[in-house]
N, C-alpha and C positions, 0 to 999 in steps of 0.2 A: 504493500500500500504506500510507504514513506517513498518507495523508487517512482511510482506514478505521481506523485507529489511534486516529486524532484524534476521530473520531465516537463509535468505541465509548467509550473515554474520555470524553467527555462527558457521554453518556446516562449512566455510571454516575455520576460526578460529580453529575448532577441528576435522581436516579431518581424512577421513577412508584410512587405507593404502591399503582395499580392491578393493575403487573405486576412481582412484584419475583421473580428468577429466583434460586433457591438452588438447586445440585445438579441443573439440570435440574428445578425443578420448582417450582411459578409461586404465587403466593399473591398475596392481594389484602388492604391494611390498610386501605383507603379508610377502613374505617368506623372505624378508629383514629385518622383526622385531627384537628385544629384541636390549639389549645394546651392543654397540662394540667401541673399544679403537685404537685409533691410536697414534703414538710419531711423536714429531718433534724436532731436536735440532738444536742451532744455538748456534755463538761470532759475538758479536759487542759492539762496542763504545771504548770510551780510558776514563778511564782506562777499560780493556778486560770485560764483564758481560758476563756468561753464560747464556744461555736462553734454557730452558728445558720445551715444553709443552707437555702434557697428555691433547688429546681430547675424549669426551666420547659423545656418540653418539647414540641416540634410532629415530627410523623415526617414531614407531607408536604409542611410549606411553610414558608419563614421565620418565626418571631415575629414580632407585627409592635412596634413600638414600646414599648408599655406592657406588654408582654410580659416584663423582665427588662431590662435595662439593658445589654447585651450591643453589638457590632457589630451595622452591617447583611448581614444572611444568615446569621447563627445559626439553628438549628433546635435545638438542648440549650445551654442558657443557666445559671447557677449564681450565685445572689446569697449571699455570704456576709457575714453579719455577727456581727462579732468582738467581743464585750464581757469585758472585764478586770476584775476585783477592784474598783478603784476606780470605776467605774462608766463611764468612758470606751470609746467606741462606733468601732469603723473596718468601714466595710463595703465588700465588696468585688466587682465584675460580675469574672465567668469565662466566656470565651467557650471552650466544650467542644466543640461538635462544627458546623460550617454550612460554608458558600461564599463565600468576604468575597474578592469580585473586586476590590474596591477597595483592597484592603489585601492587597499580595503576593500575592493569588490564591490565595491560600490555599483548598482545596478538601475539601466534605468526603468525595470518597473511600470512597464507603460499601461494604460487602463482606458479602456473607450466603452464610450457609452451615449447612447441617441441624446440629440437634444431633446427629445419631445418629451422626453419622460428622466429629465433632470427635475421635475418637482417647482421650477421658476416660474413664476407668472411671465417672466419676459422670455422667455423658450416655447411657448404654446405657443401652437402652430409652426415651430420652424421645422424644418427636415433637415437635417445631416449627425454631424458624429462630432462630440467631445474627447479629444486624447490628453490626458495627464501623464506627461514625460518625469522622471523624478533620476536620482543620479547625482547631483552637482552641488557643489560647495564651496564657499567663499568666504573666505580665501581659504583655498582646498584642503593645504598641509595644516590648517588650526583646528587644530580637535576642538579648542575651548572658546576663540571666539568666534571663528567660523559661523555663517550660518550657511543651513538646506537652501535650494534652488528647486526652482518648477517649472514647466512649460506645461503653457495648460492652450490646446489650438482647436480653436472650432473650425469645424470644417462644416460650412456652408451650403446647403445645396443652392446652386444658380445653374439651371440646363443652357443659360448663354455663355458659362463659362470653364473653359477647361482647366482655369486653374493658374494659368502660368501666364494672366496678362499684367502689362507693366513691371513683369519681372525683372529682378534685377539678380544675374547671374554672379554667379562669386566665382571668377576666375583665379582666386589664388594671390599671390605677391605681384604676377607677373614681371619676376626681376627680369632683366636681358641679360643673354649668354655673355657676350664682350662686350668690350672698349667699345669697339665702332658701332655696336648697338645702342651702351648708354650714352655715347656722345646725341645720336640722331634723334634718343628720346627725351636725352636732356634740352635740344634746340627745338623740339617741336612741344614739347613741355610750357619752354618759355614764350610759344607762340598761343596756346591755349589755356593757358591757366588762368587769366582773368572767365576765361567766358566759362570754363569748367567751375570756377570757384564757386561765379557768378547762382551759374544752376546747382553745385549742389546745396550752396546753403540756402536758395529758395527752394529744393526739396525738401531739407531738412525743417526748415523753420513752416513748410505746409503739414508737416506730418504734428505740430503741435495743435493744427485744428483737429478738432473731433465733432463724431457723430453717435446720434445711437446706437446703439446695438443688442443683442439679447442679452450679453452679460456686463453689459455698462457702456462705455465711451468708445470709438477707434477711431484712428486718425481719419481724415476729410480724404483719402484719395481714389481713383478709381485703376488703382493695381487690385489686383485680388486674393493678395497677401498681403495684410493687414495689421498693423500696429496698434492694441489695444492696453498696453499700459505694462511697466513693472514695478510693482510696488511691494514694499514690507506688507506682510500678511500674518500677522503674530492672534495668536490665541492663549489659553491656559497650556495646552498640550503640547501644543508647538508653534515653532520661528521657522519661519522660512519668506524667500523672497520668489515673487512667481511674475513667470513672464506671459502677458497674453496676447494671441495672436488671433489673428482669424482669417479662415480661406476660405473666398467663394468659389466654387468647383461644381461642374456638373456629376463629378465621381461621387459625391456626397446624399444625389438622391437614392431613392429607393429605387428608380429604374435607370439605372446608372448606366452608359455603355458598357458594353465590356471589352478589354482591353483590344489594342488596334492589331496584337500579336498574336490573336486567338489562343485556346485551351491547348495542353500537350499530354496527350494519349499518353497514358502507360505504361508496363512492359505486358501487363496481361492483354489489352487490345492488342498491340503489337505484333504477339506472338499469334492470336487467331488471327490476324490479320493475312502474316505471312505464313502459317499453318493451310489456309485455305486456298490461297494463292499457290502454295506446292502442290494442293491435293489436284485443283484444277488442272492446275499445267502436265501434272504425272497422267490423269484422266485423259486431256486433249493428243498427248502426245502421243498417247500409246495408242487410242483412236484413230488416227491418223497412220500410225505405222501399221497394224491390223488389218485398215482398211488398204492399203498400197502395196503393202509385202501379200497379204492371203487373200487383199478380197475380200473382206471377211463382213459381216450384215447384224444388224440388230443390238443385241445381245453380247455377240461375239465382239465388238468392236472394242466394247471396255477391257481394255490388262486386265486379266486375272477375272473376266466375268463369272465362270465359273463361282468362285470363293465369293462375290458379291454378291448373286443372287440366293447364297447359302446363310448369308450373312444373318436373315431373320430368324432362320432356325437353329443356328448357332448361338443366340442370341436365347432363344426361346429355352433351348437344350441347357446353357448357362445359370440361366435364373428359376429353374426347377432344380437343380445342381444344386443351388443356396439354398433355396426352399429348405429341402429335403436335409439340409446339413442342420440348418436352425432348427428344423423341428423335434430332431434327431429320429431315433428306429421307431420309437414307440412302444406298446404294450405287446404281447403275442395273445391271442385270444385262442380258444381253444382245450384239448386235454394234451398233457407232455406226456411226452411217450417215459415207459419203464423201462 
């Protein structure tokens, strides 16, 4: 019993974004895979701090390296960097939500569940799926002041959308191999950097608008990975800090497409597949040779007709065989001889 424990355990610890099972009922993100990057900026406190986060985000496989700065086995990553009044800079990797087997085992325990039947007044009526990613610590190596991390992503049903508009892909560091690469991106750098700057801090400074949503605010934009807030979320039981996301997706309804790669047979299909496809071709062939070598009409045409047509009463002959063994001899009726 403890070993079925331990498996089912597992699987959800490292689930498939192929079959992800909410409520009895099965959804597939595949096509939400690889890494993706969202901005968030904010001011607060006195004296003013700027707060500048980069989240980095994969739902179906680790980040890999250049992905955020994180642990190995993060899958929601958080780069924050911190700039003060005086112009001094501290940045900081947040590991949020992954599986860091190397470091306490730490797991991330993922959990889904329909919006419909979260118990919210602000959830009635919507369609899709709540995931609670868990794993992440901050600042990771402090047992004692450390706190837990969360990513908590709704995933939205929208059949206008697959999911990945306004995305913003996370290609990594993008450093250049050589010299004469960083020269070319250092002078085309200095030819784009006003107008780069320009747009991202007015993305960034638009993601501080918000809107409604079923489980409070998310930022104003029409990507459809969404910035709904990270905030301390302390209780009697527990501290933790939870990041929330939202994605509108048509993978999220109940009639979802199904993947663009279709289903993959296996080995039992397979096998009667190519089992029947032998039987055929040994049939046609011999048919054909029968007919061309002897002539041959009917009956006779099949290899081995003979044994075919036998075949029922061998058959017959077989399962009186069993009969007869199961029921075993029986009684003898009668007088026995002296």
């Amino acid at each position: 019993m403890s070993a079925v424990l331990l498996t089912l355990a597992g699987s959800v610890a490292a689930f498939d974004c192929k079959d992800i099972m909410a409520d009895r009922q099965t959804f597939n993100f595949k096509s939400l895979g690889g890494p993706h990057l969202l901005h968030y900026y904010e001011e607060n406190g006195f004296p003013l701090v700027k707060h500048n986060y980069t989240f980095h985000i994969d739902l179906c496989d680790k980040l890999g390296k250049h992905n955020g700065k994180c642990h190995q086995g993060a899958r929601v990553c958080g780069e924050l960097e911190e700039t003060a009044v005086e112009g001094n800079s501290t940045v900081h990797n947040i590991d949020i939500a992954g599986t860091y087997k190397m470091y306490n085992n730490r797991k991330i325990d993922a959990k889904f569940s329909l919006l419909a039947k979260s118990g919210s007044n602000a959830d009635v009526g919507r369609q899709g799926v709540r995931a609670e990613l868990h794993g992440g610590r901050f600042p990771f190596d402090d047992a004692k002041t450390g706190r837990d991390q969360m990513a908590i992503i709704e995933f939205v049903c929208d059949p206008e959308r697959t999911g990945l508009e306004g995305d913003e892909k996370d290609e990594g560091d993008g450093l250049p191999d050589n010299d004469d690469d960083k020269e070319k991106d250092g002078d085309k750098d200095k030819d784009d950097d006003k107008e780069k700057d320009g747009d991202k801090e007015e993305k960034r400074w638009n993601l501080g608008k918000k809107e409604e949503s079923g489980s409070g605010k998310c930022e104003d934009s029409d990507a459809s990975l969404r910035f709904c807030g990270y905030n301390k979320e302390d209780d009697e039981k527990t501290k933790v800090d939870v990041l929330r996301l939202e994605w509108r997706t048509k993978y999220a309804c109940r009639d979802a497409p199904s993947d663009s790669e279709g289903g993959h047979w296996g080995f039992f299909t397979w096998f009667i597949i190519i089992l029947f496809l032998a039987v055929a071709a040994y049939l046609i062939f011999g048919s054909w040779l029968n007919y061309n070598r002897y002539g041959a009409r009917g009956w006779d045409l099949l290899p081995h007709g003979d044994t075919i047509r036998d075949i029922p009463y061998i058959l017959k002959d077989w399962a009186r065989a069993i009969t007869n063994k199961v029921q075993g001899p029986g009684s003898r009726g009668g007088y026995s001889a002296v």
